[in-house]
TORZA-810215 format. One record per residue (C-alpha): x negated, y negated, z negated; residue in three letters. Coordinates in steps of 0.05 Angstrom, whole numbers. Layout:
BEGIN
+--------+--------+--------+------+
!     xx !     yy !     zz ! type !
+--------+--------+--------+------+
!      X !      Y !      Z !  ALA !
...
+--------+--------+--------+------+
//
This chain:
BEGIN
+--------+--------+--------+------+
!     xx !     yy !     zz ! type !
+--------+--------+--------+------+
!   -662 !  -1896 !    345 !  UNK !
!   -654 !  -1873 !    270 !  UNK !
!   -702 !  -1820 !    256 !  UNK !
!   -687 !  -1778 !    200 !  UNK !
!   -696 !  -1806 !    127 !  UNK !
!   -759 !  -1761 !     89 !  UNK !
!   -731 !  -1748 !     18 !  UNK !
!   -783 !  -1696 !     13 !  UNK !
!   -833 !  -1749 !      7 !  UNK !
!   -780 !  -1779 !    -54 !  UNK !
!   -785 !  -1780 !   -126 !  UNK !
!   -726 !  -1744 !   -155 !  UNK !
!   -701 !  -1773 !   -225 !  UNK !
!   -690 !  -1713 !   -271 !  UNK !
!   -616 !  -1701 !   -273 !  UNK !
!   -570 !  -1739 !   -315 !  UNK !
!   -530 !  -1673 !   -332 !  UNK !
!   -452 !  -1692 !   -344 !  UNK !
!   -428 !  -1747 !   -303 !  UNK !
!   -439 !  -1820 !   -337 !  UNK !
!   -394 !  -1864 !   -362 !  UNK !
!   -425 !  -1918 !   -308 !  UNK !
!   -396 !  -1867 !   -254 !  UNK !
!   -472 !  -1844 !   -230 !  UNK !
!   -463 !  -1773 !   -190 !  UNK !
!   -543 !  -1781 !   -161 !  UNK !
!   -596 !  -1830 !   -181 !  UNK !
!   -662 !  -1811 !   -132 !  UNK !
!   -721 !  -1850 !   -132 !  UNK !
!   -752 !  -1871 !    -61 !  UNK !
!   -818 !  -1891 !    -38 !  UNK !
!   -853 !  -1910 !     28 !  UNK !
!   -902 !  -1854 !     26 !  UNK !
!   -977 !  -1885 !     17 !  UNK !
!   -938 !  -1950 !     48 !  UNK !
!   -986 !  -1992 !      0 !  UNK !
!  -1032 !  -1950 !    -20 !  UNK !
!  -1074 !  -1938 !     53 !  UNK !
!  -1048 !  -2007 !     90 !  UNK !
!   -972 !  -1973 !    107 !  UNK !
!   -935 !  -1986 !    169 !  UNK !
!   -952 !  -2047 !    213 !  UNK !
!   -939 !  -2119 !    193 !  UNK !
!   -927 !  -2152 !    261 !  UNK !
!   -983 !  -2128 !    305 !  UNK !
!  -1032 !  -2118 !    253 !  UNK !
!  -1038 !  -2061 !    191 !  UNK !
!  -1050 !  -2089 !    119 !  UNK !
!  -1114 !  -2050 !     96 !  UNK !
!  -1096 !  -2065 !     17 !  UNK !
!  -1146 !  -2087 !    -33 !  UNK !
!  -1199 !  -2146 !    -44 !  UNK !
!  -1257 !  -2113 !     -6 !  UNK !
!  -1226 !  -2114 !     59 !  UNK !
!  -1160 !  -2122 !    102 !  UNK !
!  -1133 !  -2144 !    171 !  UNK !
!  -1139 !  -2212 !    149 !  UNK !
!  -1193 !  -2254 !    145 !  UNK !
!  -1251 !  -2223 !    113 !  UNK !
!  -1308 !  -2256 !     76 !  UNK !
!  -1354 !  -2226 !    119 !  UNK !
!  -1317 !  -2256 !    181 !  UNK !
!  -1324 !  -2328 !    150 !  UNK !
!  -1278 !  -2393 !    162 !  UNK !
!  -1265 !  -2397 !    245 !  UNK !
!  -1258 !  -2468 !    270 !  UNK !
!  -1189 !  -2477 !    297 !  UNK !
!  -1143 !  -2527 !    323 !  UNK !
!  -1127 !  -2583 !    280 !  UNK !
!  -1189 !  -2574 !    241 !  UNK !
!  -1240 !  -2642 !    223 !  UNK !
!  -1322 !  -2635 !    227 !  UNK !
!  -1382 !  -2677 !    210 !  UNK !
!  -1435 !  -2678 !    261 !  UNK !
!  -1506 !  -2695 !    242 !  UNK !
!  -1574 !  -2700 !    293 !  UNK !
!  -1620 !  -2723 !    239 !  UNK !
!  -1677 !  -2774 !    259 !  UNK !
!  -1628 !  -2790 !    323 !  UNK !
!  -1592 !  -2861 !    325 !  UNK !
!  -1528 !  -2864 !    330 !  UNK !
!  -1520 !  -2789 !    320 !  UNK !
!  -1516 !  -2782 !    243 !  UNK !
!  -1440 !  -2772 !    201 !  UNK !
!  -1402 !  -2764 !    271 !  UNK !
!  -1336 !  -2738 !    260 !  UNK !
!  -1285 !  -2704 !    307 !  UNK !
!  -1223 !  -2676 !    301 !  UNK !
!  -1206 !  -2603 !    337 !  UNK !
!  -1167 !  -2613 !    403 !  UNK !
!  -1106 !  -2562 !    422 !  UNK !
!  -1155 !  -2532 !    460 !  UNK !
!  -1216 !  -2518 !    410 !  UNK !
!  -1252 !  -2577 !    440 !  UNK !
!  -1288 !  -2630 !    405 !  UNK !
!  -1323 !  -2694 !    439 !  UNK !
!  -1392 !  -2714 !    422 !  UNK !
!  -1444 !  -2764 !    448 !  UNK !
!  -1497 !  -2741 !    505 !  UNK !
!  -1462 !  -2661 !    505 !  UNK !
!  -1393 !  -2691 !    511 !  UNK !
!  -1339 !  -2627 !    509 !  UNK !
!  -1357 !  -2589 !    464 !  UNK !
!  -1323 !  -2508 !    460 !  UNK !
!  -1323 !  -2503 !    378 !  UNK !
!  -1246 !  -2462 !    366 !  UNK !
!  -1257 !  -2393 !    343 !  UNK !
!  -1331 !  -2407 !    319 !  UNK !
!  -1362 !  -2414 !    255 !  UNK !
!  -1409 !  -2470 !    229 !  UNK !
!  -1461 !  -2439 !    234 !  UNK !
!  -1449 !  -2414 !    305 !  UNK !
!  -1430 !  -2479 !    327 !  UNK !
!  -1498 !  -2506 !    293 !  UNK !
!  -1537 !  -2461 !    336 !  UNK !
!  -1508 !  -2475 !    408 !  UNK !
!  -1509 !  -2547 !    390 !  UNK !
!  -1580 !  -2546 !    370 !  UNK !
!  -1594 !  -2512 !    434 !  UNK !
!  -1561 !  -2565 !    481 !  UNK !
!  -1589 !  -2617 !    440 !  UNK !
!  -1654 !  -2597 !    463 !  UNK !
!  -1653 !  -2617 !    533 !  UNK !
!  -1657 !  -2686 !    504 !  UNK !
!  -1685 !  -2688 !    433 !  UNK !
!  -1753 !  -2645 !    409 !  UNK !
!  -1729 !  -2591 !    362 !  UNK !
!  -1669 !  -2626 !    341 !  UNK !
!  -1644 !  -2614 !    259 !  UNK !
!  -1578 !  -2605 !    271 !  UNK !
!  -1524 !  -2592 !    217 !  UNK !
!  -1445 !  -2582 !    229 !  UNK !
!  -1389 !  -2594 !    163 !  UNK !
!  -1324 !  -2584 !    155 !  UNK !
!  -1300 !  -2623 !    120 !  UNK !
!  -1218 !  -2616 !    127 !  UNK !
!  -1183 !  -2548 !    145 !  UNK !
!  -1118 !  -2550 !    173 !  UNK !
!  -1116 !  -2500 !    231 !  UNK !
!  -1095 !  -2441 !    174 !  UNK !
!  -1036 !  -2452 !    138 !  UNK !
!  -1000 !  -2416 !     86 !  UNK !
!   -925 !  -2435 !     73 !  UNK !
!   -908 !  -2427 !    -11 !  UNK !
!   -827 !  -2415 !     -8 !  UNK !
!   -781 !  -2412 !    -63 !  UNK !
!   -806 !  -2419 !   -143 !  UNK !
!   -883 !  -2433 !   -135 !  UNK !
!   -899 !  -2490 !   -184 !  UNK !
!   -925 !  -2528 !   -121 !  UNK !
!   -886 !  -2506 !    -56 !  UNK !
!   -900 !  -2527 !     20 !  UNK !
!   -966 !  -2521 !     56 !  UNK !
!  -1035 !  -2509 !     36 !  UNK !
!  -1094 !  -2486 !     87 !  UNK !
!  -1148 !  -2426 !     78 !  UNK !
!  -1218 !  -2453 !     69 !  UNK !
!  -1239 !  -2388 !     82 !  UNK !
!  -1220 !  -2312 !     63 !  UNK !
!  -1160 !  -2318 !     19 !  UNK !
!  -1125 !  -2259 !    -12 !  UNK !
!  -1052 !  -2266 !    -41 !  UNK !
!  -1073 !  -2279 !   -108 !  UNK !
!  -1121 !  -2337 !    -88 !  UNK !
!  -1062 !  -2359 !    -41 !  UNK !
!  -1016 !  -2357 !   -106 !  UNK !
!  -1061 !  -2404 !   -140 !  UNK !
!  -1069 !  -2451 !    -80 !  UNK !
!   -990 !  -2470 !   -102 !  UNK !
!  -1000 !  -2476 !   -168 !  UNK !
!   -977 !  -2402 !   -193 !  UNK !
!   -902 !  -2384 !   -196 !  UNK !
!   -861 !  -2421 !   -235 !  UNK !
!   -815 !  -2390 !   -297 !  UNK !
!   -745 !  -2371 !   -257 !  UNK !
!   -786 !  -2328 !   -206 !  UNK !
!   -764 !  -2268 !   -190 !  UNK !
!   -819 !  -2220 !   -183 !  UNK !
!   -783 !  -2165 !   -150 !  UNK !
!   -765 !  -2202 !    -98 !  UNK !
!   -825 !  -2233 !    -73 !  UNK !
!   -848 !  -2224 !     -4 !  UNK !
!   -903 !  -2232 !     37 !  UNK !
!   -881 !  -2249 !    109 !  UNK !
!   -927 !  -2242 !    175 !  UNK !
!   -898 !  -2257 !    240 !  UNK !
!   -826 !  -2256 !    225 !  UNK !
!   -837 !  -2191 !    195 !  UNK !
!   -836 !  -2174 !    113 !  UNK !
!   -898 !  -2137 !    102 !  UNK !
!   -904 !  -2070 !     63 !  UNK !
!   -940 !  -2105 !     -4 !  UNK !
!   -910 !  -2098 !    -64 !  UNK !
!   -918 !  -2174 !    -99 !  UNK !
!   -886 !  -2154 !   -161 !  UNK !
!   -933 !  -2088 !   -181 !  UNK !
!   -986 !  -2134 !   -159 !  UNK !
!   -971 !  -2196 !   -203 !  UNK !
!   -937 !  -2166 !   -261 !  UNK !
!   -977 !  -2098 !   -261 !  UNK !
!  -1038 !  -2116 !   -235 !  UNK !
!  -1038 !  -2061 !   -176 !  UNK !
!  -1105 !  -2092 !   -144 !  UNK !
!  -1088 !  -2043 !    -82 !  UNK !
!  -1034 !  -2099 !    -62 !  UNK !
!  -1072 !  -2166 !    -57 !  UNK !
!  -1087 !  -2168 !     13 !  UNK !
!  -1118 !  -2217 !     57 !  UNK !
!  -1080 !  -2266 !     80 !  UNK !
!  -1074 !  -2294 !    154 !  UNK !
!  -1052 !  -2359 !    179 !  UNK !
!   -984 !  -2380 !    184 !  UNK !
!   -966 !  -2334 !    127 !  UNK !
!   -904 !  -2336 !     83 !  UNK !
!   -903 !  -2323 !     13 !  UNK !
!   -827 !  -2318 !    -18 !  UNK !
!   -809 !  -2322 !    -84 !  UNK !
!   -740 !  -2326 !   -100 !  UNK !
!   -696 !  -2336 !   -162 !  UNK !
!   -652 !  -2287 !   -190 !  UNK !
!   -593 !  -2319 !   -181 !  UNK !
!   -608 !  -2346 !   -114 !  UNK !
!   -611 !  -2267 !    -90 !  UNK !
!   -544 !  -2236 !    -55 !  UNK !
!   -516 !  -2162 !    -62 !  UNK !
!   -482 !  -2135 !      7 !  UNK !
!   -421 !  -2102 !     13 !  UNK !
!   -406 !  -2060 !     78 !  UNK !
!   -373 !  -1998 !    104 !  UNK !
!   -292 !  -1996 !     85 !  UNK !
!   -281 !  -2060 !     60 !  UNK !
!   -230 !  -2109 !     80 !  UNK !
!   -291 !  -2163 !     99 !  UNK !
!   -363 !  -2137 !     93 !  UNK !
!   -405 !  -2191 !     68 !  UNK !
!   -465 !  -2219 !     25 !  UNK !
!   -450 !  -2236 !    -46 !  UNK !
!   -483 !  -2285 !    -82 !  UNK !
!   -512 !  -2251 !   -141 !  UNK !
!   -506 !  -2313 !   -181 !  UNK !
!   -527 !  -2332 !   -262 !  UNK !
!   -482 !  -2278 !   -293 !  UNK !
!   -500 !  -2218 !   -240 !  UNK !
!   -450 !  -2174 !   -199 !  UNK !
!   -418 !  -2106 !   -213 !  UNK !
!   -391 !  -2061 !   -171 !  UNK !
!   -320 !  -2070 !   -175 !  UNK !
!   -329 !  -2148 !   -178 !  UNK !
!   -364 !  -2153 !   -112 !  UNK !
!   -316 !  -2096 !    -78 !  UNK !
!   -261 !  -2144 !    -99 !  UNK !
!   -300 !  -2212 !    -66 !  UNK !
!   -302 !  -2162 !      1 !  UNK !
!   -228 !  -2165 !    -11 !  UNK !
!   -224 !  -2094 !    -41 !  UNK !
!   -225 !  -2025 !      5 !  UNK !
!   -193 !  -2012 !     66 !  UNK !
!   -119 !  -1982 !     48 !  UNK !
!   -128 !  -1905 !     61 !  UNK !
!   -194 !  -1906 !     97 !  UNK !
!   -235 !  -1910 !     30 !  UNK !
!   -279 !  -1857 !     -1 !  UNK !
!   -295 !  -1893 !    -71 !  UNK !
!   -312 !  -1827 !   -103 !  UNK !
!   -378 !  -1829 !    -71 !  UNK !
!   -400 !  -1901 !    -61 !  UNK !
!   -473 !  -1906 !    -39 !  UNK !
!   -511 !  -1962 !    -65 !  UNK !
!   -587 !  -1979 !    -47 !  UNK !
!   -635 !  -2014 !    -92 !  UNK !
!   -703 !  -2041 !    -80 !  UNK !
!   -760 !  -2057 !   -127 !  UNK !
!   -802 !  -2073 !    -69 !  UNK !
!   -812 !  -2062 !     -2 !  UNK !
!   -842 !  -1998 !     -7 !  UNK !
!   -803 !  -1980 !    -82 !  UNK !
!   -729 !  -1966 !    -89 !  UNK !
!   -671 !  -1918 !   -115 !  UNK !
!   -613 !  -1887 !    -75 !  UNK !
!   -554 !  -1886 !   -113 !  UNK !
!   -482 !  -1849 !   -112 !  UNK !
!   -423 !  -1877 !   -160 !  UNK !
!   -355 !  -1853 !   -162 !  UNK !
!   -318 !  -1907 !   -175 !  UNK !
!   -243 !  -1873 !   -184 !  UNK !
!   -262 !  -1868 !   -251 !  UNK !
!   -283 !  -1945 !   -261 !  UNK !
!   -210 !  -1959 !   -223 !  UNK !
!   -167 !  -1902 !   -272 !  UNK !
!   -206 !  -1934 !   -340 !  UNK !
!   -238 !  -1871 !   -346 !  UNK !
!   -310 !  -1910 !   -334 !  UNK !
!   -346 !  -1971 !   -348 !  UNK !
!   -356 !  -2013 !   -293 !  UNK !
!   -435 !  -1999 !   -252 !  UNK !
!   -480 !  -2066 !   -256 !  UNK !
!   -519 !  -2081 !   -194 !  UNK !
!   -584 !  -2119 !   -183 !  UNK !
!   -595 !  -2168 !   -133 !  UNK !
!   -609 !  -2143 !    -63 !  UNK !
!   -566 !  -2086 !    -78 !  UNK !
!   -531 !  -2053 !    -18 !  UNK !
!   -462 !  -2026 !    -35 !  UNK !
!   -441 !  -1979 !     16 !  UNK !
!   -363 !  -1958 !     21 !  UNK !
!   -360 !  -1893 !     70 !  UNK !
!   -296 !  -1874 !     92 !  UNK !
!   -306 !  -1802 !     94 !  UNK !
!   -358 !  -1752 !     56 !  UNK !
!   -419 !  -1766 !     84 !  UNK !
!   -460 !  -1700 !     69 !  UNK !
!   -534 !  -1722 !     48 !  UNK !
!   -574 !  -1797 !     49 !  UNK !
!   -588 !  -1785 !    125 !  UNK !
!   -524 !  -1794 !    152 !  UNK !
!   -511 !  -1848 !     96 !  UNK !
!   -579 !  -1890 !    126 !  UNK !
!   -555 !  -1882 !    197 !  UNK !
!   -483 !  -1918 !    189 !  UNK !
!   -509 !  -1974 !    135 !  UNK !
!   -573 !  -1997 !    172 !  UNK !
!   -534 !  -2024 !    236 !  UNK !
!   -493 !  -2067 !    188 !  UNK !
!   -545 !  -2089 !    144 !  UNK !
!   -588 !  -2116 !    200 !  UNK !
!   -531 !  -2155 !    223 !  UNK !
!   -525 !  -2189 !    160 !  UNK !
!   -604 !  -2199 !    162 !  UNK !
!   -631 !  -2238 !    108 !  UNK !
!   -701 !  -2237 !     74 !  UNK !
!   -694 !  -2194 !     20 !  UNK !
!   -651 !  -2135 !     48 !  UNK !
!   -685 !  -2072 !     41 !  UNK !
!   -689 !  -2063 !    114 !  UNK !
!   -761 !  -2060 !    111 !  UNK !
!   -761 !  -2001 !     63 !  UNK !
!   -708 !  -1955 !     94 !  UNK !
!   -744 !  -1962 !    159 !  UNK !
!   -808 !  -1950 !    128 !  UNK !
!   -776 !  -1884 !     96 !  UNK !
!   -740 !  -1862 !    158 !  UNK !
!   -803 !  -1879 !    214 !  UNK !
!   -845 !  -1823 !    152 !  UNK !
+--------+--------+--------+------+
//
């Protein structure tokens, strides 16, 4: 099911020459190749095509669709009893109105909806003026999680792209933290780097939202590390105010497996996004002899204990993704390791 991980489509960091006094053997830097630059893998069922003229969302020139849930205003000028109607969207996409009775408006725009109504009005009116408003949208909603200044529901009005979706919650608040953000679509987290977008301004990210999205945006502390491989109880870590290191979290796992343990070449994983990340090796001996300083992590780490030498990243990928998607969770870097190994 693994495919092999691409680290020819990697960006190597120069060599640090001698070993550190953090314990650092290899630092690589990973990317999802052209993941958020062309649209990247799928998001659910759909691509993201990235960038503010266009996407697999809802495009301007698509306009607002009429949907379930949704409230119009109905006027047949010069017609009694036919002016300011108002109707709320059935389940179905049905509306009722007087003389035409069910009415098929879910999926349509206003203007659409103008045009067949003016045609059935016709049958009993002389070149009816018809007109069609909406005038309260709640058949697209966004969900704001986390540290927006205004969390919970909002609804599209129309084409919305994430930064116009940011606003709709009032912006982020001060504790978010950026590289954690997600966008999520059907379950899924989708290949858009938040942070480069709203700290960077990379334009390439904001894409169009859909309905039902999620936007996440967690706080530091609120984040976890995970611990697997040969530890005595593999686990998520709660990151917490004052951060994690290495030997501090292998110790919460209840420390390595007596004799099973290769802690000269612990693998770590680190995302920046879904699409950004490093791959790290640390020998920790030297941390547990006082011959090193202990390694700092950053939340969503993945520590990774092997019990034997593990060769290259490939093999390293195929026995920590099994484990990691057990443990789940929003802001593992699932989405970027499978993005790397499906390259």
């Amino acid at each position: 099911m693994l495919a092999s991980l691409s680290l020819g489509a990697c960006t190597p960091v120069p060599p640090t020459g001698s070993l550190r006094s953090d314990g650092v053997v290899e630092r690589m830097a990973v990317s999802a190749p052209a993941v958020a630059r062309s649209g990247g893998p799928s998001c659910g069922s759909s691509r993201l095509a990235a960038g503010v003229k266009g996407g697999s969302g809802l495009a301007p020139s698509e306009g607002y669709r009429i949907g379930p849930g949704d409230n119009l205003k109905f006027n047949i000028f010069g017609e009694e009893g036919l002016s300011d109607i108002t109707a709320r969207v059935d389940d179905a996409g049905f509306v009722q109105l007087p003389i035409v009775e069910l009415v098929q408006v879910g999926g349509k725009t206003t203007r659409e909806i103008q045009a067949e109504l003016k045609e059935a009005y016709a049958d009993d009116f002389i070149n009816p003026w018809v007109t069609v408003e909406l005038i309260g949208a709640e058949s697209a909603p966004l969900y704001f999680l986390g540290e927006f200044r205004e969390p919970g529901v909002r609804y599209m009005k129309g084409a919305t792209n994430v930064l116009e979706a940011v606003a709709l919650a009032g912006g982020l608040g001060q504790d978010a933290y950026l590289p954690g953000a997600r966008l999520l679509r059907d379950d899924r987290i989708c290949t858009v780097d938040l942070n480069a977008l709203l700290r960077n301004g990379a334009f390439e990210q904001n894409v169009w939202m859909k309905p039902r999205d999620v936007l996440f945006a967690p706080r530091k502390e609120d984040m976890s590390v995970y611990v697997l491989g040969a530890v005595e109880r593999p686990q998520a870590v709660a990151f917490g105010t004052e951060g994690r290191t290495l030997l501090q979290v292998i110790s919460i796992a209840g420390g390595t497996t007596a004799g099973q343990a290769l802690s000269s070449e612990i693998r770590i994983i680190r995302t920046a996004s879904p699409t950004q990340g490093e791959l790290i090796v640390v020998d920790a001996t030297r941390m547990l002899t006082g011959r090193g300083l202990d390694f700092p992590l950053e939340p969503g780490d993945v520590v990774f204990v092997p019990r034997s030498a593990l060769g290259d990243w490939n093999v390293a990928i195929g026995e920590i993704l099994p484990s990691l998607q057990l443990l789940g969770g929003v802001l593992t870097p699932i989405t970027l390791i499978e993005s790397l190994k499906d390259d």
